[in-house]
C-alpha positions as CSV (number, residue, x, y, z in Angstrom):
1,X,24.0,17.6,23.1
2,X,22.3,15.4,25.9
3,X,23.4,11.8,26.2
4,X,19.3,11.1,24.9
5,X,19.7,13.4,21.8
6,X,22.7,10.8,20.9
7,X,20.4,8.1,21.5
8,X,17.7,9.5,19.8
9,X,20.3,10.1,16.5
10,X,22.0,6.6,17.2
11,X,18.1,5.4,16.5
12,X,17.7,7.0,13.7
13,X,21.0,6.0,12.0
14,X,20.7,2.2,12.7
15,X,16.9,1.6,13.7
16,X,16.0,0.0,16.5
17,X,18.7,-2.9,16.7
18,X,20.1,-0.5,20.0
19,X,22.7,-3.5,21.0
20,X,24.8,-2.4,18.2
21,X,25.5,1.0,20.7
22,X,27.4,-1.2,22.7
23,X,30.0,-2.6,19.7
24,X,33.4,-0.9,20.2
25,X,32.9,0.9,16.9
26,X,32.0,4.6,16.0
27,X,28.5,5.0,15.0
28,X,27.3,7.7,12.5
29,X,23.9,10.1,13.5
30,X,22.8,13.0,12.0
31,X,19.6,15.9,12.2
32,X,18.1,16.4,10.9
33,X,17.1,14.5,7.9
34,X,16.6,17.9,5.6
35,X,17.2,20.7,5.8
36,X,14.6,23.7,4.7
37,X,15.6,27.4,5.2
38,X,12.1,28.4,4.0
39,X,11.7,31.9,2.5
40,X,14.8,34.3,2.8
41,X,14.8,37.8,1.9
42,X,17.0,39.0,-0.6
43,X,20.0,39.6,0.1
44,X,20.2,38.5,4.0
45,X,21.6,35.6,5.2
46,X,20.5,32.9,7.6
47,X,22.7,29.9,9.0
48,X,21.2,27.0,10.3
49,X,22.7,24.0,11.8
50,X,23.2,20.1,11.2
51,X,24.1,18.1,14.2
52,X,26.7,15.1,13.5
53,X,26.7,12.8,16.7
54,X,28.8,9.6,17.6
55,X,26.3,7.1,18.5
56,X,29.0,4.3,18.7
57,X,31.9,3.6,20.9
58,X,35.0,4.2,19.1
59,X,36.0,8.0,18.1
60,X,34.2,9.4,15.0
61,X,36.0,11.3,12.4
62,X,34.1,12.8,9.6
63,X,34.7,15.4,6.6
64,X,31.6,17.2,5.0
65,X,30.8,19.1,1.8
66,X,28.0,20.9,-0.3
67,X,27.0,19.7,-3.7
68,X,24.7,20.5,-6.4
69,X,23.8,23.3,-8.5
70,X,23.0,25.5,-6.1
71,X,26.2,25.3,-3.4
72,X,27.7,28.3,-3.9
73,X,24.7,29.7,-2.4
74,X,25.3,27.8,0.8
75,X,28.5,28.2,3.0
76,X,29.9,25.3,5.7
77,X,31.5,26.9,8.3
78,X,33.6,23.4,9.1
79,X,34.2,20.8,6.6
80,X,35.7,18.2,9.1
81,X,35.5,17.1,12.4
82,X,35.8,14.4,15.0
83,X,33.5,12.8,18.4
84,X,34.4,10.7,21.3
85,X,31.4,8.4,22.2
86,X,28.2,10.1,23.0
87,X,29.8,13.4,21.4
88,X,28.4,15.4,18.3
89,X,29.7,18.5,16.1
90,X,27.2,21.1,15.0
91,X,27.7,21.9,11.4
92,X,26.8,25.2,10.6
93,X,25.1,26.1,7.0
94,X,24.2,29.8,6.3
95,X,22.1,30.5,3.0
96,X,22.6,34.0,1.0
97,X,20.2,33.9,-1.4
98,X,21.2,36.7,-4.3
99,X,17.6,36.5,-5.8
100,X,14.5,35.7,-6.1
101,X,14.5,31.7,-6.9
102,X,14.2,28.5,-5.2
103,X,17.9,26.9,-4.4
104,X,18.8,23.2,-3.8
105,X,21.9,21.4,-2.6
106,X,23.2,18.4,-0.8
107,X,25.3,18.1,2.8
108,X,27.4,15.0,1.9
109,X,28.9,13.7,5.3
110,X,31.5,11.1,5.3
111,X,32.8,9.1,8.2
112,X,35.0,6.0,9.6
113,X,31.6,4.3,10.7
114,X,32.2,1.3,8.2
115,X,28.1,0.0,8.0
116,X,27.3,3.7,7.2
117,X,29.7,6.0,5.8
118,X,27.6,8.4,3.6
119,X,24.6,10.3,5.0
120,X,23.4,13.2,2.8
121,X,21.4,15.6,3.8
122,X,18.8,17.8,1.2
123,X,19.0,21.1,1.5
124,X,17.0,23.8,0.2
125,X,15.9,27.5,0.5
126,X,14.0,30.3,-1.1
127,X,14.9,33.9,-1.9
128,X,12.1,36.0,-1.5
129,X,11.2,39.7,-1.9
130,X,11.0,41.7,1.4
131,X,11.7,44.4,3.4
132,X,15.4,45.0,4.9
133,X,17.2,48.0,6.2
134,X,20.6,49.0,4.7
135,X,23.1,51.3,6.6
136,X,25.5,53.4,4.3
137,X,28.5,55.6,6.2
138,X,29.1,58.7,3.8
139,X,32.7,57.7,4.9
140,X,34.3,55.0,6.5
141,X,37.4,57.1,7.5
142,X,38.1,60.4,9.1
143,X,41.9,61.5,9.3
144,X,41.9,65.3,11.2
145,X,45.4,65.8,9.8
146,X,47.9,67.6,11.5
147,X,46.3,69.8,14.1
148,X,47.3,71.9,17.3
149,X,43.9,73.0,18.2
150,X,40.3,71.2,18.6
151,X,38.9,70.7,15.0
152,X,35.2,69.0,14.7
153,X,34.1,66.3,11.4
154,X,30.9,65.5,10.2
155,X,29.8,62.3,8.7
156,X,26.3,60.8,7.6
157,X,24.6,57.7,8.5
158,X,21.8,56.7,5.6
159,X,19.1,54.2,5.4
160,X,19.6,53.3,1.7
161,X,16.9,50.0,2.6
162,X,13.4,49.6,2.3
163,X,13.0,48.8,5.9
164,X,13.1,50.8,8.9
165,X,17.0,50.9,9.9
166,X,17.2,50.8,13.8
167,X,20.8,52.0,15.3
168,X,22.5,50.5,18.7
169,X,24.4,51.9,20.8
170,X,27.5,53.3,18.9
171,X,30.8,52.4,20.6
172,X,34.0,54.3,20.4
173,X,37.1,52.7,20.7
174,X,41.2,54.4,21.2
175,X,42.3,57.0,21.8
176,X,39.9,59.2,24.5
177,X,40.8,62.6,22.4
178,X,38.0,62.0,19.7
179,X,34.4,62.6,21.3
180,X,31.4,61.9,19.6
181,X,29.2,65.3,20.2
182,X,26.1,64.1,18.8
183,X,25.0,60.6,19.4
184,X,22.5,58.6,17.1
185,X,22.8,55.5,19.2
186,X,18.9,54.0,19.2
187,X,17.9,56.1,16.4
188,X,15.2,54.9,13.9
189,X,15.7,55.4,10.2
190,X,12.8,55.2,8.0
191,X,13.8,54.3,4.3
192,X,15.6,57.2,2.5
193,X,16.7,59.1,6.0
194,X,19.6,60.1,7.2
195,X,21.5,61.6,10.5
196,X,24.5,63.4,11.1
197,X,27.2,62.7,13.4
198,X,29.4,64.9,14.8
199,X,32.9,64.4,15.6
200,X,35.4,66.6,17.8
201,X,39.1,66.1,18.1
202,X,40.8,68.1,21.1
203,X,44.8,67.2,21.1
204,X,46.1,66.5,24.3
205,X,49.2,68.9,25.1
206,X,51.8,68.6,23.3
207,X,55.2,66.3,23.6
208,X,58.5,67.5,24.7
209,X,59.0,67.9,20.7
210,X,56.4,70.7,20.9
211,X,53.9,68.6,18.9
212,X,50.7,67.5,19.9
213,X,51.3,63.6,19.8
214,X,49.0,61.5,17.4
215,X,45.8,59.8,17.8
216,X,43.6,56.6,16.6
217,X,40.3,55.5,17.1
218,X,37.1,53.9,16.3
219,X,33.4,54.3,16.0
220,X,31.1,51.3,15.7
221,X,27.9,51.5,14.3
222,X,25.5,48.1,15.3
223,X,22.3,48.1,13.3
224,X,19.8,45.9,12.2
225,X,21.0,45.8,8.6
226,X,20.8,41.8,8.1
227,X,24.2,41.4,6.1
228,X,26.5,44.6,7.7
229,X,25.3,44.1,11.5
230,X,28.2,46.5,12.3
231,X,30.4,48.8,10.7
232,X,32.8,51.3,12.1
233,X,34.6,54.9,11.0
234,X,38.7,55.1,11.5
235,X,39.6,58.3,13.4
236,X,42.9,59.3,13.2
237,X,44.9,62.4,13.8
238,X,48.1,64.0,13.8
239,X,49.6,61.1,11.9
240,X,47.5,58.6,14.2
241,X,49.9,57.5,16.7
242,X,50.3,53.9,15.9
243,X,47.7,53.1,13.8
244,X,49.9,52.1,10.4
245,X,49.0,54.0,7.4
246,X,49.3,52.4,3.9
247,X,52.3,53.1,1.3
248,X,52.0,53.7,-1.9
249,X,54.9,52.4,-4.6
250,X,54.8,53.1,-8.0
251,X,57.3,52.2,-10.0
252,X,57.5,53.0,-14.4
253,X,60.9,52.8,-16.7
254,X,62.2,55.7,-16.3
255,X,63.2,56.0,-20.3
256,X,61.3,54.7,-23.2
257,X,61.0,55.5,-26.8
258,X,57.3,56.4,-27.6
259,X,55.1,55.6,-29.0
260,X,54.6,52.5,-26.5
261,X,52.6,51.1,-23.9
262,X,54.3,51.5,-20.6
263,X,53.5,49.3,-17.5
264,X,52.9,50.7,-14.1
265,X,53.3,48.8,-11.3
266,X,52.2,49.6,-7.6
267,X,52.3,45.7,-6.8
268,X,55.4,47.1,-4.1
269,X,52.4,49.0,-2.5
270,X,51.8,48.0,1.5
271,X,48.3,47.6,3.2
272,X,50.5,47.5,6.8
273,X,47.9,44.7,8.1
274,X,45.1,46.2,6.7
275,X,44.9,45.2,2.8
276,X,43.3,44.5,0.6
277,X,44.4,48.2,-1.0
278,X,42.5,49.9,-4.0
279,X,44.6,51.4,-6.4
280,X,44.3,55.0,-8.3
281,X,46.3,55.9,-10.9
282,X,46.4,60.0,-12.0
283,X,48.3,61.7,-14.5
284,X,49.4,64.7,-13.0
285,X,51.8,65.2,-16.0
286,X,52.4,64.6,-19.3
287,X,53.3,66.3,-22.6
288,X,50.7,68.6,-24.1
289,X,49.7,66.7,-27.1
290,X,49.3,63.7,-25.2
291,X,46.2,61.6,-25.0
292,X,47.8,58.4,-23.0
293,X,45.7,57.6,-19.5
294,X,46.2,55.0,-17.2
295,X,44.4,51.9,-18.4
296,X,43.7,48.3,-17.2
297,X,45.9,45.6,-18.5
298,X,43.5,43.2,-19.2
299,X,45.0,41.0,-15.7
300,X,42.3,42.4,-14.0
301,X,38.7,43.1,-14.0
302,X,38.9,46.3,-11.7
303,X,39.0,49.7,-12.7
304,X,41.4,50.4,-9.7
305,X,44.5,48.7,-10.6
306,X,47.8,47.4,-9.1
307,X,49.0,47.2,-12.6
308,X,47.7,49.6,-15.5
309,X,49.4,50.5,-18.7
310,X,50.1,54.1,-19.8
311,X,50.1,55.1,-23.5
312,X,53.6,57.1,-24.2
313,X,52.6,58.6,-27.8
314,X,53.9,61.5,-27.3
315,X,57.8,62.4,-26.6
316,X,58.0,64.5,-23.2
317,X,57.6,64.3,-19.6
318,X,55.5,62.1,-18.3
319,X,54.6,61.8,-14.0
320,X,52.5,58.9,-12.8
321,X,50.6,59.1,-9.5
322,X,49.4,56.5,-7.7
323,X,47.1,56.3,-4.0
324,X,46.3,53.2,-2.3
325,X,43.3,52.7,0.4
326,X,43.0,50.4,2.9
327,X,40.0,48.3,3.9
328,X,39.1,51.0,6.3
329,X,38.8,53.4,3.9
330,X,42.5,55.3,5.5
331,X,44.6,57.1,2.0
332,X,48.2,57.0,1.6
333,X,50.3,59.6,0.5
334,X,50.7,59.8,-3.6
335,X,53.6,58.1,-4.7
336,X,55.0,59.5,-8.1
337,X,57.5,57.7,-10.6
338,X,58.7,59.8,-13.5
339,X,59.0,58.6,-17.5
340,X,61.1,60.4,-19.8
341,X,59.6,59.6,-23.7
342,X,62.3,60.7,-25.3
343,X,62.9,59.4,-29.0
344,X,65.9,57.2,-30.1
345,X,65.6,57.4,-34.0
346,X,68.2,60.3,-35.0
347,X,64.9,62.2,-36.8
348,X,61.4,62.3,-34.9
349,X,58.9,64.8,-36.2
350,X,55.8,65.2,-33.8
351,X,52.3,66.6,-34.8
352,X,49.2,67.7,-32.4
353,X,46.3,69.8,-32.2
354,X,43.9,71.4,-29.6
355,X,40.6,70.2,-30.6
356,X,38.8,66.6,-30.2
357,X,37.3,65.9,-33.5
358,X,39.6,67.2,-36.5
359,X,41.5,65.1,-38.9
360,X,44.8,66.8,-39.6
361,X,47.8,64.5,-41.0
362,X,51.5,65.1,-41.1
363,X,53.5,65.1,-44.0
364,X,57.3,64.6,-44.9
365,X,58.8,64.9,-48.0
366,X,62.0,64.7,-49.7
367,X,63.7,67.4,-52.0
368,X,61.0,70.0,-52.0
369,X,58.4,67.4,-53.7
370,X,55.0,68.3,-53.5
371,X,52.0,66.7,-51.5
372,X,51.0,63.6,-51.7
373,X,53.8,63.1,-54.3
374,X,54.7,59.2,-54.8
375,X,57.0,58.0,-53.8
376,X,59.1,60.6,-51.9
377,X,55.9,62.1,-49.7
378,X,55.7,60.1,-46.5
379,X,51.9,60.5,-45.0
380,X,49.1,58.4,-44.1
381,X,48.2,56.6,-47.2
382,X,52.1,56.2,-47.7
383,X,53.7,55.1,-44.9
384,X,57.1,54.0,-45.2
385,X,59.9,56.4,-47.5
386,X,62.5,54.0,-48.9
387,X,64.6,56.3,-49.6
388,X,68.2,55.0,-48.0
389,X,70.6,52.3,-48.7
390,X,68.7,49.8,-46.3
391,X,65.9,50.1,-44.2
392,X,67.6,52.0,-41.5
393,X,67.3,55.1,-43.4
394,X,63.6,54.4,-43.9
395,X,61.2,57.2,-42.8
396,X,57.5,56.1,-41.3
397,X,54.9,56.9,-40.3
398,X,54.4,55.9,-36.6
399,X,51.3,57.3,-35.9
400,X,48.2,58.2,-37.5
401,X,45.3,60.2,-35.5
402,X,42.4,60.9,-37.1
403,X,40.0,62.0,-34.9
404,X,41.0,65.1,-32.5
405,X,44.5,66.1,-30.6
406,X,46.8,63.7,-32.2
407,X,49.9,62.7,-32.2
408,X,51.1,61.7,-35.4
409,X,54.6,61.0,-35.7
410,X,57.1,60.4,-38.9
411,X,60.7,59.1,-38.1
412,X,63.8,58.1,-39.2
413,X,66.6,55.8,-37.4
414,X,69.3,56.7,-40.1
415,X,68.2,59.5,-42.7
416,X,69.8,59.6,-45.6
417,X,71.3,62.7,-46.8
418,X,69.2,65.2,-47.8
419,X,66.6,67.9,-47.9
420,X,62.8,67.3,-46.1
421,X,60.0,69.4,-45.8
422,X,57.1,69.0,-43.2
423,X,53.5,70.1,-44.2
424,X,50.8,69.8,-42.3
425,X,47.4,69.5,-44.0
426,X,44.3,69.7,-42.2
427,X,42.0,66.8,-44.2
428,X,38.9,67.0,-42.3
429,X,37.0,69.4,-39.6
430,X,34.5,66.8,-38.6
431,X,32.9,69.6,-37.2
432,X,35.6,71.2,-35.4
433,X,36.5,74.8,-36.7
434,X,39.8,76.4,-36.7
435,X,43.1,74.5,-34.7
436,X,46.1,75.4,-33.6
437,X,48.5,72.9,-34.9
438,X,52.0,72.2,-33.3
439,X,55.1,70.9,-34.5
440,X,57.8,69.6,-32.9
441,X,61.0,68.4,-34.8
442,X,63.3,66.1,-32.4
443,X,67.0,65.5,-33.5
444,X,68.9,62.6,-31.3
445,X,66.7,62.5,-29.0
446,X,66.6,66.5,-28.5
447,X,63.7,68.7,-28.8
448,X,65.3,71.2,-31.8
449,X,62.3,73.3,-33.0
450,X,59.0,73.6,-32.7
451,X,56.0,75.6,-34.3
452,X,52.4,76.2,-34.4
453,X,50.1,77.7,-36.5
454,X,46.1,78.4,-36.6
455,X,44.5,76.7,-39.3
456,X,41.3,76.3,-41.1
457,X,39.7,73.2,-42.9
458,X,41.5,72.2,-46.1
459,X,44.9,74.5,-45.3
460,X,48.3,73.3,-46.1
461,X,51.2,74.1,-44.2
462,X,54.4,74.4,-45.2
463,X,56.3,74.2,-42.0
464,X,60.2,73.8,-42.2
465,X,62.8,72.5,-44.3
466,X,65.0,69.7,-42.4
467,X,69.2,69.6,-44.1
468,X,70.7,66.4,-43.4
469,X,73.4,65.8,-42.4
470,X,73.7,68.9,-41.0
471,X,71.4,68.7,-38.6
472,X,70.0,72.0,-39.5
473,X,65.7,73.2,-39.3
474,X,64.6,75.8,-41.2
475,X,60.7,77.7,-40.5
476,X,59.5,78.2,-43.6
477,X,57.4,81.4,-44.5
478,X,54.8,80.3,-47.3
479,X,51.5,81.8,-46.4
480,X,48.9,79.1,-46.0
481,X,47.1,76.8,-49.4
482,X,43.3,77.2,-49.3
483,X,43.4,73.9,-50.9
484,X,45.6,70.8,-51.4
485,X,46.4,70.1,-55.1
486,X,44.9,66.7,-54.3
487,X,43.1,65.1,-51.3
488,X,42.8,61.4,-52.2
489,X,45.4,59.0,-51.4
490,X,47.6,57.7,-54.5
C-alpha cells in the first residue's frame, strides 16, 4: 500500500486532526467502510479484501473475526496480524453462498490503538441463480497393476454444469512412462458433454530383479469450474514406485457367543500422507442362515465407516472385509479379520429358512409334550422353560424372527436331565410358498446335527429328540402335521 493510501485511511480513522499522525502511538485505518459482494452465483465463491493500515507511529497489532447470523458463509483467511508505521495487512474474505438468499455479517477488528480499538465492518452478499460449469472425472485414480508390457486406460471428463466448461492445458506430472495419447487440453464442453482421455503406460525395462520397476504420476485438469479450478487423476503402476499406498486394518474378536452385536474396527487403518480414508466394510462370509451386515454405530453419520457393528445371530464362520481409499481416490488391498460365533450354553438349538417373508418358529419341549403345551413347550409366546433347580438350567428363547430367513435360537447353559423334542412349525407364509427349513443342534459349543426339511404353510415338524445327559440327538421320522392342534399363544 502507498505511503498516501495510509494517509488517506489515517484520514478516515481520525478526521482531519492529521497532527495526531505524528504522536508515537499506533493508529488504526481500515477500507473500506463495507463491504458488498453483490450477486454471487450459487455455489461459486468470491474473496474480496479489507485493508487494515497503521496510520500511527508505534507498531499495530490487531486480531479480527466474523459475526452474525450469516458468518459461516463467509471465511477470513487471517484472523490476526501486525504493521510497522505506514504498513497495512490485507484481510481476505471469500463468500460461498449455498443458495439463493441475501447473507449479512460483521468484520470485527480489534487493535492496541487505545482512542479506537473497534472498527467493524458490514458485510453482505447475495446468492443468485446463474450459469456455472462443473467438471466431473469418471475417476480420480488409475492403478495399471502389475504389467510387463504397454497397457492403455480410458477415463471421462463431463460437464455435469449448466455453463459451458472450458479445459486448460492438462499437465502431467512423474514418472515420464505414462503418456497421455489423446489430449483435451482447450476443449469446450457444452452442458451434458463429455470427452475421453486416453492413457498409455509403456514400462521401462526391467530391473536386475527381472521386473519392470514401478511408476507414479499425475494428470491435472485446470478448468473454469468456479469451486474445483483444478483437479487431477493418480497414475500408478507396477506397485507405483514410491508413491505410498494406503493399508487397510481391520480388527473383530476373534470369539463370541451369538447372538450379539460385534464391533469392527479399521481405526488402525493408514492414509500414508494422504487421508482422510473412506471405509468399506463386506461380508465375504458368514454362516448360511445369517442375516447380520455391517452397520453404522451410530458414532458416525457416514455410511463408510471406521467403526461399524456386525450382527453375529447366527453360530458359524464369520469373515469381515474391509478397503480403505485415499483422497485421491488410490484402493488398498482388503484386509480380513475372522470371528468364530460359536455358542457357550452346553445346549444351542439353531433354526433358519430360505425365503424372506415367512413366519416359521422353533419349538422345544420337554418329555414328548405336545405343542404349545404350558409349561414345558418353550416357543415364542413362552419364552423361558423353568424347568431346572435354578435358572442355569433355564431354556429360552433367544431369538425370534418373524419375517423371512431367521434365526431363531432356544438355549440352555445347564439342561436339566431329560428328554426334548424340537418342532418346527411354520405359522405364517406371508406370501411366501414352500421353505426349506434347517436345523442345527449345537452341544458345548460343537455343531452335533443338523436337518432340513421342505415345508408348506401350517406344517409341523417333528425334528429330533435331544437325551440329556447323554448328550445324545435323535432324527425323528413322523411324517409332517397339516395342521397344529392349536395356533394361538396360551
Amino acid at each position: 500500500m502507498t505511503r498516501a493510501l495510509v494517509l488517506a485511511l489515517g484520514l478516515v480513522a481520525c478526521g482531519t486532526d492529521t497532527p495526531s499522525l505524528s504522536r508515537q502511538l499506533p493508529l488504526l485505518a481500515v477500507a473500506p467502510a463495507e463491504l458488498d459482494f453483490g450477486e454471487v452465483a450459487v455455489p461459486t465463491t468470491v474473496t474480496e479484501s479489507v485493508a487494515v493500515a497503521n496510520a500511527g507511529r508505534a507498531q499495530l497489532t490487531f486480531e479480527a473475526e466474523l459475526r452474525g447470523a450469516d458468518a459461516q458463509v463467509f471465511a477470513l483467511a487471517t484472523t490476526e496480524g501486525t504493521a510497522g508505521a505506514d504498513g497495512s495487512v490485507d484481510l481476505e474474505i471469500s463468500f460461498s453462498p449455498p443458495t439463493f438468499l441475501a447473507y449479512t455479517a460483521e468484520l470485527v477488528i480489534t487493535s492496541n490503538d487505545d482512542e479506537n480499538p473497534e472498527r467493524i465492518v458490514p458485510i453482505r452478499g447475495q446468492g443468485v441463480s446463474a450459469p456455472v460449469p462443473d467438471i466431473l472425472l469418471s475417476t480420480t485414480s488409475i492403478d495399471f497393476g502389475q504389467v510387463d508390457g504397454e497397457r492403455t486406460e480410458i477415463l471421462t471428463v463431463e460437464n455435469v454444469g449448466t455453463d459451458d466448461l472450458v479445459l486448460g492445458t492438462v499437465l502431467q506430472v512423474g514418472a515420464p512412462d505414462f503418456e497421455l495419447v489423446t489430449d483435451p487440453s482447450g476443449n469446450t464442453l457444452a452442458p451434458g458433454d463429455d470427452v475421453p482421455v486416453v492413457i498409455r503406460y509403456t514400462p521401462p525395462p526391467a530391473d536386475t530383479s527381472g521386473d519392470p520397476p514401478g511408476a507414479s504420476g499425475e494428470l491435472r485438469f485446470p478448468s473454469n469450474d468456479p469451486d474445483e479450478p483444478e483437479v487431477k487423476v493418480v497414475l500408478l503402476a507396477n506397485g507405483g514406485a514410491d508413491y505410498a499406498y494406503p493399508v487397510a486394518v481391520a480388527d473383530c474378536p476373534s470369539v463370541v457367543d451369538p447372538p450379539r452385536w460385534v464391533s469392527l474396527d479399521g481405526r488402525a487403518s493408514d492414509a500414508k500422507g494422504r487421508g482422510p480414508l473412506t471405509y468399506a466394510w463386506t461380508l465375504p462370509q458368514r454362516p448360511t442362515d445369517s442375516t447380520g451386515t455391517p452397520v453404522s454405530d451410530g458414532r458416525l453419520e457416514s455410511a463408510v465407516l471406521d467403526v461399524a457393528r456386525l450382527w453375529a445371530d447366527a453360530a458359524g464362520t464369520y469373515v469381515a472385509e474391509l478397503v480403505v481409499t485415499n483422497v485421491d481416490g488410490v484402493r488398498s488391498a482388503p484386509a480380513r479379520c475372522t470371528l468364530q460365533a460359536i455358542p457357550d450354553e452346553a445346549l444351542a438349538v439353531e433354526l433358519s429358512w430360505n425365503t424372506p417373508n415367512a413366519d416359521v418358529d422353533l419349538h422345544v419341549a420337554r418329555d414328548g409334550k405336545a405343542l404349545f403345551d404350558e409349561p414345558d413347550d418353550v416357543c415364542w409366546c413362552h419364552k423361558i422353560g423353568a424347568w431346572g433347580t435354578d435358572s442355569s438350567g433355564d431354556f429360552r428363547l433367544d431369538l425370534d424372527d418373524k419375517a423371512g430367513f431367521g434365526p431363531e435360537t432356544i438355549a440352555a447353559d445347564t439342561p436339566p436331565d431329560g428328554n426334548y423334542t424340537v418342532r418346527v412349525h411354520y405359522f405364517k407364509d406371508q406370501r411366501d410358498a414352500a421353505i426349506t427349513a434347517t436345523v442345527r443342534v449345537w452341544i458345548d459349543g460343537q455343531l452335533a446335527r443338523q436337518f432340513s426339511k421342505v415345508m408348506q404353510n401350517d406344517n409341523v415338524w417333528d425334528v429330533a429328540r435331544i437325551d440329556w445327559p447323554a448328550r445324545t440327538v435323535a432324527e425323528l421320522t413322523e411324517p409332517l402335521q397339516s395342521k397344529p392342534s392349536r395356533r394361538d399363544c396360551f
